[in-house]
C-alpha positions, 0 to 999 in steps of 0.5 A: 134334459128331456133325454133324461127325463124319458130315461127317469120316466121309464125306469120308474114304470114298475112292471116293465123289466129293464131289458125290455125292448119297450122299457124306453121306446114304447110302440111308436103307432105312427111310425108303424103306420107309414111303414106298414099299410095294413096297420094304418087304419087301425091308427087314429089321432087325438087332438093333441096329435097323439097316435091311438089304436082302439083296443076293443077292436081284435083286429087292431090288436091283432094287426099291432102284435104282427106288426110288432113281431115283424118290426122288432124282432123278424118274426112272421107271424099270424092267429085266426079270428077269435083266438088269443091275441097276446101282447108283445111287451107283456111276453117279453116280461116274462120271458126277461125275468125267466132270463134272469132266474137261470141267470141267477145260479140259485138254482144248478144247471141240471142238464150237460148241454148247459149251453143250450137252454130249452124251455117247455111252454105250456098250451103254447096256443095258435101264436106259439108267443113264448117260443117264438120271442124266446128262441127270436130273442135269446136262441132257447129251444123250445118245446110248446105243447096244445090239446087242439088241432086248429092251435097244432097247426097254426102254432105250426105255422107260425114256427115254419115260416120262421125257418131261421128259428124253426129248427129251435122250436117243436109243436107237440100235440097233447092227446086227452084221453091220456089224461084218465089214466093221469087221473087215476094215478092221481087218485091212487095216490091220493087215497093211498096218502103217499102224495105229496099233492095231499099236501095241497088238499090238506092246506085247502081244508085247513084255510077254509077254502073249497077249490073245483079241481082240474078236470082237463087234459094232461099238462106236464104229465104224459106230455114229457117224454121220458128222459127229457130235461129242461131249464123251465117250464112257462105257462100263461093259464086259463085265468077263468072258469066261465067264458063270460068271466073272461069277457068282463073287460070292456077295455080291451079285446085280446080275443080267446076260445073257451080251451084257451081262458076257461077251464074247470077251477079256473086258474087257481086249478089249473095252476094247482095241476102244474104244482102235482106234476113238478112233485112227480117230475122234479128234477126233469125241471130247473125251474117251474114258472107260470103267469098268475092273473089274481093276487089272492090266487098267487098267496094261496099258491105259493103256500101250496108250493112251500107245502110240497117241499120246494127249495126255491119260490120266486114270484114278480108282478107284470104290469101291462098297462092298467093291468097287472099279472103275476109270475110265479117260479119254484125249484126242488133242486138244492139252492147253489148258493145263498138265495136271494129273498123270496118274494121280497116286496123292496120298501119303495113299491108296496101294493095291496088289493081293494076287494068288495068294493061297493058297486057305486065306487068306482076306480076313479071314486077310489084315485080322488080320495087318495088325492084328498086325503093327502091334499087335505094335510097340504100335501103336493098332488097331482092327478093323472085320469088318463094313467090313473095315478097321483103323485104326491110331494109331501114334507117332513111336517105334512108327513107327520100331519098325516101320520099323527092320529095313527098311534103304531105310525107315529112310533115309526116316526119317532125312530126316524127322528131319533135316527138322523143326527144332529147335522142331518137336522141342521138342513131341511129335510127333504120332500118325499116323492111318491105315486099312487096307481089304482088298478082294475082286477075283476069286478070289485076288485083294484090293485093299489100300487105305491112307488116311491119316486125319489129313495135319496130323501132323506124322508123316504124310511116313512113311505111304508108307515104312509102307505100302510095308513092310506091302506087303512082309510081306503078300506074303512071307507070303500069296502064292504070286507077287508083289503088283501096285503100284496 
């Protein structure tokens, strides 16, 4: 019984792809801790016997991802002090979904070697994570590329003491000064109006937005090489356009220079920069994909994208923890078949952003009024602090207590009535099962995710109208502009 428990558990933590080494077996710390001297001290214990780290002391968070990388997966590998500190189960993500975009034959192979699959791997850094777990993982080659000497040498480092997969992975070095003439390519271009990346201006206008542009140096453009083609490029972006902002977080200590989180724009910018470089180089790539750190930045993108005449776009939600990041995927090659849905937020996870939350509420202010507004209508609730989420167990008649003063929800309601036949009537419905998660984004900023626990009931067809007026009362009462539909 508890075996299946655990299994349920796993599969209903959103974010974590099902492939994932961690999905059923988290880290275990103790363990770690009695096979690896080094990471012992880094370990302590709660009262309840529970195996802790401190997650705002770098050197623990350093000394978990070696440890992870040489348990798991026989990678050895090491950063410098102060640079980006990646975490394991989070790459792995994003590296499984990539998996199973190539797997998904909507996009053609493009190359003949279509055995081999090689990767491109954006500001790879000094952990070179991607390439790394890619080519530990699934035997893809990699090309990872970085403007720094001290990210070219330790990247370096870390492929060559890993020869069993060093033959997989090449460092390249990114020269800055190749970025003028990218720039004033670009501008050619631009001013004659026969790029598509005017596209992208054209939409910034039209929306009322005013985005910095990417002043840095070269990221697909001037890097690959003539006549080169791969399956995907990866990035994981500067998400921030001022060290400070990247510092906001007291919680964790992931590490990070300036050349690695900031850059002019921020990520919206930078990621922008990838878009320009996929018009010009197209088909060199089967698929283009980066990490996107900020909602309202991955709607605006993909709008940018469509703009440019992609065939494909592709988006999905990583969850590491309390925070969530977003990849992004798109493809000019002719789909192969029928695609799936672009983006197509399934009925039993919705989601949608708190933003300009008053500074007195916090996410635990926003995690009690769920729980009291569903209370309130007699419903089941129970309120997890430590993983900042309620699950409720609501019935038929408390579902319809809590949707009767919105007059569009109760229209759902009544098709879901004249929907069940008389012999579904002749049994009691069933309860509906859902989890309601609060999320840090940025200051004034959460995520409201809710997971549908049980699809079998015969009650599930009305979380969607359930969330949609949990939506509504959260932002009447907690912000001071408007809430952003995921």
């Amino acid at each position: 019984m508890a075996g299946k428990r655990k299994r349920k558990n796993a599969a209903e933590r959103r974010g974590i792809h099902p492939r994932n080494k961690y999905s059923d077996n988290p880290p275990d710390f103790a363990l770690l801790a009695s096979l690896y001297p080094s990471f012992e001290p880094f370990v302590f214990y709660l009262r309840d016997g529970r195996p802790k780290i401190d997650w705002t002391d770098f050197n623990a968070t350093r000394e978990l991802t070696r440890v992870l990388l040489l348990h798991d997966h026989g990678i050895n590998w090491w950063i410098p002090d102060g640079q980006l500190c990646p975490t394991v189960p989070n790459r792995l993500n994003y590296i499984h979904w990539i998996e199973d975009l190539l797997a998904s034959d909507v996009i053609p192979t493009n190359r003949a070697d279509c055995d081999v699959i090689k990767g491109f791997d954006i500001g790879t850094g000094t952990n070179c994570i991607y390439p790394l777990l890619g080519a530990s993982v699934l035997g893809w080659k990699f090309v990872g590329s970085d403007m720094t000497d001290v990210a070219i040498e330790w990247a370096n480092r870390n492929v060559e003491s890993n020869p069993h997969i060093s033959h997989l992975i090449e460092i390249r070095k990114v020269h800055f000064e190749d970025s003028i003439e990218e720039s004033q390519i670009s501008q050619k271009s631009s001013n004659e109006g026969g790029s598509e990346c005017s596209s992208i201006k054209s939409e910034e206008t039209r929306s009322g937005t005013k985005k910095s542009c990417y002043n840095g140096p070269p990221v697909l453009l001037g890097v690959v090489k003539d006549e080169e083609m791969f399956d995907f490029c990866m990035c994981n972006p500067p998400f921030f356009e001022t060290i400070e902002e990247g510092g906001l977080n007291p919680k964790t200590s992931c590490g990070g220079t300036s050349e690695e989180m900031v850059c002019s724009g921020g990520e919206h910018a930078f990621i922008t920069r990838i878009i320009e470089d996929s018009v010009k180089l197209k088909h060199t790539f089967r698929w283009y994909t980066s990490m996107v750190g900020r909602k309202l930045n991955l709607n605006t993108l993909v709008s940018e994208i469509w703009n440019v005449g992609a065939t494909v776009v592709k988006t999905t939600e990583f969850v590491q923890g309390r925070t969530s990041r977003w990849g992004l995927a798109w493809s000019f090659l002719p789909a192969s078949r029928k695609m799936l849905p672009s983006h197509k937020i399934e009925e039993n996870n919705l989601s949608f952003m708190l933003e300009g939350l008053h500074r007195q509420h916090s996410g635990f202010d926003v995690l009690q009024s769920v729980e009291s507004h569903f209370s309130g209508s007699g419903a089941s609730c129970k309120l997890d602090s430590a993983a900042f989420n309620v699950d409720i167990t609501a019935s038929k008649d408390q579902i319809d207590s809590i949707l009767k003063a919105e007059t569009h929800n109760t229209v759902d309601a009544a098709e879901f009535n004249r929907s069940n036949s008389p012999n579904d009537q002749q049994s009691q419905p069933d309860a509906m099962r859902f989890r309601i998660s609060v999320l840090q984004q940025n200051p004034g900023t959460l995520l409201v995710r809710g997971t549908l626990l049980d699809r079998s009931s015969s009650t599930s067809g009305l979380f969607s109208p359930i969330f949609q007026h949990l939506k509504d009362v959260l932002i009447n009462k907690f912000c001071t502009g408007r809430g952003i539909k995921l």
